[in-house]
Every structure is written in C-alpha cells, then in structure tokens.
C-alpha positions as CSV (number, residue, x, y, z in Angstrom):
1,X,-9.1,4.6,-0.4
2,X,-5.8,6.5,-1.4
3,X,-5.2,4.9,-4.6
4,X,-1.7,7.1,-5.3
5,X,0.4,4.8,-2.8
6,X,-1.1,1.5,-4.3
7,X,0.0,2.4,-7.8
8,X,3.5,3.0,-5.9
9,X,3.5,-0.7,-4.7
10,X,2.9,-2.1,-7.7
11,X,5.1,-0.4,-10.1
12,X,8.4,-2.0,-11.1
13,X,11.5,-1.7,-13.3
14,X,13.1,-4.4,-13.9
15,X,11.1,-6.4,-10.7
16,X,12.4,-3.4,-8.6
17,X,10.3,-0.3,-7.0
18,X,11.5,3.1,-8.5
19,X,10.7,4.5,-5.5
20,X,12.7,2.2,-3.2
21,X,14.0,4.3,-0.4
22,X,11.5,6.9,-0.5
23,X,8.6,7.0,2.6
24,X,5.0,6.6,1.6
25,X,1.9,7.9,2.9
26,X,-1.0,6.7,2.7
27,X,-4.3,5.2,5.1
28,X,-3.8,2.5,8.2
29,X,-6.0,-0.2,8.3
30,X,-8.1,1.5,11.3
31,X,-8.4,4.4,9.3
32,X,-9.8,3.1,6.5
33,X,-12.3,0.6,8.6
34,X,-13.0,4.3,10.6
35,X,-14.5,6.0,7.4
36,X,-16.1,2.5,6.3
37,X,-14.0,1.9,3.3
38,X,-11.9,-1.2,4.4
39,X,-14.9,-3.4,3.3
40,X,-14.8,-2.0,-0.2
41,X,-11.0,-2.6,-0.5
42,X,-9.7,-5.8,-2.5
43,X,-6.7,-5.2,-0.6
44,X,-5.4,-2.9,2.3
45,X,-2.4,-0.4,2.0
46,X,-1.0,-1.4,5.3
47,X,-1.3,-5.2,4.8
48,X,-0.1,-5.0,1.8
49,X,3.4,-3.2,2.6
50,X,3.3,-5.9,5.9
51,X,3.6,-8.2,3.3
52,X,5.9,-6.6,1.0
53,X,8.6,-6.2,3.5
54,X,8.5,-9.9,4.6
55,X,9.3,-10.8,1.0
56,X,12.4,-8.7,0.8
C-alpha cells in the first residue's frame, strides 16, 4: 500500500489539509485487491477520500 498519500489525508493545520487543492495519487481499490494487498489494509485510499469528500 502507498502509504505517502495516506499521511496526506491525515495531516492537518488548524483541522485543514495543507495540501487542499493539490491532486493526489495514489492505488484504486481494484488495484490494491489486484496485487492482494487490500486485505492487509485497515483502510483503503480510495474509500477513504470517498468519504472525505462527503464530509466537506
């Protein structure tokens, strides 16, 4: 799992993202379940930025 872009998501100053406005890159869900790390994950990238952009 690409660990750089989950660090991203959960850094904030002053309960905002320093890297608001910039794009990310990291694995889809169906590529991580392709190289069999999905079921290794606590969480998944894509999911969780699904769920971060409902909260905004």
């Amino acid at each position: 799992m690409a660990t750089a872009p989950a660090l991203l998501l959960a850094t904030r100053i002053n309960g905002e993202s320093p890297f608001k406005g910039y794009r990310v890159t990291g694995f889809t869900d169906e590529e991580a379940e392709a190289v069999g790390l999905a079921s290794r994950a606590p969480w998944l990238l894509e999911d969780e930025d699904r769920l971060l952009e409902l909260l905004k």
